[in-house]
N, C-alpha and C positions, 0 to 999 in steps of 0.2 A: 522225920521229914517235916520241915517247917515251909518247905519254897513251891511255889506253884509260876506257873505263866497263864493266863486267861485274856482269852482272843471273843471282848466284849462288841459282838458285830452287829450289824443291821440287820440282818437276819437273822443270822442262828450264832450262838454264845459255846464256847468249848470251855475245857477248862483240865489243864495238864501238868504231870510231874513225872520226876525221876524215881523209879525205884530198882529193885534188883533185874528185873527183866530191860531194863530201857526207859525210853520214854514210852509215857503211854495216857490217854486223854482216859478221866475218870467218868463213868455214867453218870448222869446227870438225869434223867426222865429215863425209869425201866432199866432196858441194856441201852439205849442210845446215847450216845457221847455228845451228842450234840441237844442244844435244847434253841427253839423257837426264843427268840428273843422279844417275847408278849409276855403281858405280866394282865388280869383280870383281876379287878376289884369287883366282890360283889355285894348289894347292899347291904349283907346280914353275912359275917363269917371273915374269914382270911384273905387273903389274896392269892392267886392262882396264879404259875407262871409254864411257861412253854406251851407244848400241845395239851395242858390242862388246860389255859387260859381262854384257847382261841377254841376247844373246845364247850366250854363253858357258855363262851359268846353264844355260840352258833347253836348250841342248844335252848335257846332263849332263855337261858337265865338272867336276872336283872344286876344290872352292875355294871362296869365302865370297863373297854377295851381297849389297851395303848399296847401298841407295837412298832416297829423301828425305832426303840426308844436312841438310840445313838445318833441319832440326825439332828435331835436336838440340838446337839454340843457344838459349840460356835455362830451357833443362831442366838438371836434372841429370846427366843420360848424358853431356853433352860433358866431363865430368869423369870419364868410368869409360871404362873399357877392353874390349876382345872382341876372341873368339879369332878368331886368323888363323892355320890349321894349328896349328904348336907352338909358334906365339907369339902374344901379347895386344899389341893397340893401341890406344891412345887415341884416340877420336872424331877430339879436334881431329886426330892425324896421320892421319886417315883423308880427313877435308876437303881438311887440306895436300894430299896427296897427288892427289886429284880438282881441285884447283882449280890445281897447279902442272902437273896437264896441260893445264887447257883454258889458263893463262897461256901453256905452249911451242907449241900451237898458235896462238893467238893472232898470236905474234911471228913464224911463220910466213909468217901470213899478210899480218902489216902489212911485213913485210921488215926485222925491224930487231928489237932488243930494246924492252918496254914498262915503265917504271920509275915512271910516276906511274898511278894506278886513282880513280875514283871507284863504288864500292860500293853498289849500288840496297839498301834495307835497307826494310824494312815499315815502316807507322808506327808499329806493336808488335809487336815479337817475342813480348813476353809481356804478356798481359792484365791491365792494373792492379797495374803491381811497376813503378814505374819503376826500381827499382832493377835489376833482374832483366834490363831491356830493355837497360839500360846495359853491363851485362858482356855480354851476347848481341852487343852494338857492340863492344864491346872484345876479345871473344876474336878475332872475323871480322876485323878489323883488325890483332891479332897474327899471326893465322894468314897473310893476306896479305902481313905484312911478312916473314914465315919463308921463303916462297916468292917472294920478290924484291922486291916494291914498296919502292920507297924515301918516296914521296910520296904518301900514303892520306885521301881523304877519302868522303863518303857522303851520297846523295841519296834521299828517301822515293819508292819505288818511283814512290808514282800522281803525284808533281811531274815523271818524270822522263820519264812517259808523255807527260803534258800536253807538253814540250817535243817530242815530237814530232808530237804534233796540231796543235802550233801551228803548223808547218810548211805545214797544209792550209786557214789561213784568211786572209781577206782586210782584216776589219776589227776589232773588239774584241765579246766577247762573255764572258758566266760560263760555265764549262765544270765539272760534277761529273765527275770522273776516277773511273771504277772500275775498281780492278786486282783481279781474283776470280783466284787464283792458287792451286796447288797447295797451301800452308800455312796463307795468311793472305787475308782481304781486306781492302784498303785503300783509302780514300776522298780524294781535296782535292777541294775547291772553289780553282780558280782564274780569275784574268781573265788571259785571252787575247785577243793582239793582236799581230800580227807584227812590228810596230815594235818592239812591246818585248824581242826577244829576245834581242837584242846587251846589254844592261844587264846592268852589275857586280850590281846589288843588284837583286832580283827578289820581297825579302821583303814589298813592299805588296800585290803580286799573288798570294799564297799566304793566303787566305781563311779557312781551317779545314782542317785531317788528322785524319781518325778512320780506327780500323783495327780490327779481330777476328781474334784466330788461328784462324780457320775457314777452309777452304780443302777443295780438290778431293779430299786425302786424307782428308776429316775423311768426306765423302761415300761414299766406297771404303770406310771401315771403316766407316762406319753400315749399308751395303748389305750387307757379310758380315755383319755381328752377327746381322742382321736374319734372311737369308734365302740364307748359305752355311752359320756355327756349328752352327745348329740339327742340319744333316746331322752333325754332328760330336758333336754330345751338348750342346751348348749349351743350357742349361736345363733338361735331362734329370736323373730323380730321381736319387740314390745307395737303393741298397737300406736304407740304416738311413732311417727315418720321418724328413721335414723336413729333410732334407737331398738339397744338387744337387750340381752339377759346379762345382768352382770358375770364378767368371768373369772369374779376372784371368787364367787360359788362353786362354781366347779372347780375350780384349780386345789381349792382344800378338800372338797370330796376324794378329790385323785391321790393325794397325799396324806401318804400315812399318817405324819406327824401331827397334822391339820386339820383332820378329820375334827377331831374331840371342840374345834372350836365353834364346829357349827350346833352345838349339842349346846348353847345358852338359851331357849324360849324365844328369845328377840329373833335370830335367824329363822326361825319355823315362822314364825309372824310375818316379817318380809317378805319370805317367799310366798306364801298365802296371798298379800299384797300384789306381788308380781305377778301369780297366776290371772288374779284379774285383771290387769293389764297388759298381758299375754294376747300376743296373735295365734299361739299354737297352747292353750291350757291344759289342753290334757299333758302334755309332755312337761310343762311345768309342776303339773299335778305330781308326776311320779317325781320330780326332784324335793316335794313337800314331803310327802311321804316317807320316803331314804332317812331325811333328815329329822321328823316327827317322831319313827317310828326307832331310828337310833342304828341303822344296818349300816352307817356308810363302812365299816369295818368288813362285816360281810359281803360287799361288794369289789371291796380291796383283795379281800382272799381268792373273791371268783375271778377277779382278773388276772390273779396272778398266775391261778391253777392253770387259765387259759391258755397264759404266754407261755408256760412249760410247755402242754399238751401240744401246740402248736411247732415249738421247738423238736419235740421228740416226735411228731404224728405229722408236721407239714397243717395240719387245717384242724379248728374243732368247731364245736358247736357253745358258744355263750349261755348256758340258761340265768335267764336273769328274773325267775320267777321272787326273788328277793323282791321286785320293786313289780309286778306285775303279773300273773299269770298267765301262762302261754308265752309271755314275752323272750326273746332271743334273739342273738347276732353269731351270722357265721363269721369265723376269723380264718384265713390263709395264713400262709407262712411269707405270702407276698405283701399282706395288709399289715404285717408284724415288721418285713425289715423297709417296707416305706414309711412308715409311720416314727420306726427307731432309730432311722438310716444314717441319722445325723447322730447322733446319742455315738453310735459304735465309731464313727467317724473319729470326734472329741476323744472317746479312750485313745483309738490307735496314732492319734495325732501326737502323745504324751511321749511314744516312744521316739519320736525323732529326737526331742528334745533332750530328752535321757540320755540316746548315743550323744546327741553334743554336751552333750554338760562329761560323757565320759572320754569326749576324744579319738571315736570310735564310731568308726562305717558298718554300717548292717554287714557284713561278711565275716568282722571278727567274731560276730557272739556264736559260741558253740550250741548251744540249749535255748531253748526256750521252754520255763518250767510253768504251767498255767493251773493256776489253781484261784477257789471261789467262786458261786454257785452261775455267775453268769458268763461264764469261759462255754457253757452248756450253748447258749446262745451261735447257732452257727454264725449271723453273719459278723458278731463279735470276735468269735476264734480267727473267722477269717480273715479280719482286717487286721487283727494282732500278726497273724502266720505271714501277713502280707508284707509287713515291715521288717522283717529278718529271713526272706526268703530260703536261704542258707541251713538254717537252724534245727536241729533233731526237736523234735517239739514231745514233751515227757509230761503225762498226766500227773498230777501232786491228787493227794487228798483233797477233793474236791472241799470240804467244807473242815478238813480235821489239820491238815501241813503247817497252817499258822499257830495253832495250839500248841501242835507238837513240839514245832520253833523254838515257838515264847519258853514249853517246860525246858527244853535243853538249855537254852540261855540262862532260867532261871536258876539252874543245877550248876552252871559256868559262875554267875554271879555270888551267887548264897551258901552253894552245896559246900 
């Protein structure tokens, strides 16, 4: 067994093949098939990746914490560097470096080295640059060839799903694939049919792909901006007339990717600056702090754990002793889909588009297969469930159907 499929996500990382039982996604951390897509540099040792890494963080050990490493890809950043102790590294060897562990696990687990990959890829990495999308393909695909792969190709995430829906059916039907995934969401319309899955060419059955770089962190930071920042000084006056707190501070506190650039000395200095120039200092105080002290990561993960609890519980309670003690925000399940409300909008907006690029009125599609960690999100399922009113709506692996895809494909490909 040489062929694998690996579904390199903003959130969590899979990674899968064929063997005599089927497809099936290798352990990756313990028994768990999925691994946190956090990679922990610490200043003395190895590097740390998944729930070792954010564990590591969060236990105040010293070292550097990057997570949604795939958001980079089609930005700028995969082109600039950050510090790691008393050295600076490139994005892309930051990726290499996350993605050349989950490959040595991988081979672990298949028994053997893995030398050809197929690559689950959004249908857009970046929004209306086809240019921009193409080097986001091209760099992922260097980066995989630097960490072993000899044989590299790549499969649009929600085509990759669909293969393994099609696993669960008995006759032919349309299926809308929605992948709602930590960075991006992505759309096909496909026809399914289990006859047809052995077949070389599979392009008549692929209807339309639309996608949006909107995804599950795009919802994490809209939820701090909204209703962590504020505790922080976000939007708060400066003592000269008509002037506030800059809000490209918080905007990278919110975002995962962005965090690590408040972490130069010269930003803790600034905002020091700003607190005495602050109408409201104490609340600037605590965004010194955050950033001094090196937690904006830690505060990324309480948000996130928030927006879950809230999704599964309706309301929770924020403790954000991180940046204060005693300090907290209560969140509703109403403060989450006002604050998101547009966010879920833009995903369900994609499917119109989709039926027209395929030709095709909400009443033809049979299925709606929803898988990807923020489909969890009700008022997102909802506005998805809203545009194919019609549609038997069928749970996929929430975090594992794309992997599973990618290995079938890759077994079509290589096997």
């Amino acid at each position: 067994m040489t062929a694998c499929g690996l579904d390199f996500g903003t959130s969590n990382t899979t990674l899968g093949f064929v063997g005599g039982g089927g497809p099936r996604l290798a352990a990756l951390e313990g028994e768990a098939d999925t691994l946190p897509s956090a990679i922990f540099f610490p200043f003395a040792g190895a590097p740390l990746v998944g729930r070792a890494a954010m564990e590591a963080y969060v236990s105040g050990q010293q070292g550097r914490l990057m997570r949604a490493l795939k958001s980079v890809l089609g930005t700028a950043l995969v082109d600039e560097t950050t510090p790691v102790g008393r050295q600076r590294l490139s994005f892309k060897a930051v990726i290499a470096a996350f993605l050349a562990a989950v490959k040595a696990r991988g081979e672990t687990a298949a028994g053997g080295a893995l030398t050809q990959v197929v690559l689950g890829r959004p249908v857009h990495f970046v929004d209306a640059d086809p240019a921009g999308d193409a080097r986001a393909e091209g760099v992922l695909g260097a980066i995989a060839r630097d960490i072993g792969f000899a044989d590299i190709s790549f499969q649009f995430e929600p085509i990759a799903a669909s293969l393994d829906y099609e696993r669960q059916v008995a006759g032919e039907e349309l299926a809308l694939i929605a992948d709602i995934g930590g960075g991006t969401s992505d759309f096909s319309i496909v026809r399914i049919a289990r006859g047809h899955a052995g077949q070389a060419d599979r392009s008549s059955d692929i209807l339309a792909n639309e996608g949006v770089r909107v995804g599950g962190t795009d919802f994490d930071r809209q939820l701090s901006l909204s209703v962590v920042m504020p505790l922080l000084g976000h939007g708060s006056p400066l003592k000269r007339k008509g002037l506030s707190m800059p809000v490209g501070l918080y905007q990278d506190l919110a975002t995962w990717s962005a965090i690590n650039r408040l972490y130069d000395g010269k930003t803790a200095r600034t905002i020091r600056e700003l607190e005495r120039e602050a109408a409201h200092p104490d609340l600037v105080s605590r965004l010194a702090r955050a950033v001094e002290d090196e937690r904006g990561h830690a505060l990324a993960l309480d948000v996130e754990a928030a927006k879950i609890r809230v999704a599964e519980d309706g309301e929770t309670e924020l403790d954000l002793a991180v940046l204060e003690a005693g300090l907290s925000v209560g969140i509703a399940h109403g403060d989450l889909v006002a604050h998101t409300g547009l966010l879920a909008e833009r995903i369900a907006g994609k499917i119109a588009s989709c039926l027209a690029a395929a030709g095709l009125k909400a009443d033809a599609i049979d299925a709606l297969f929803l898988t990807g960690g923020s489909t969890r999100l009700s008022h997102v399922r909802a506005a998805i469930c809203a545009c194919v009113p019609q549609a038997r709506v069928i749970e996929g692996d929430t975090f594992g159907s794309v992997g599973t895809g990618l290995a079938i494909e890759a077994q079509r490909r290589y096997g």
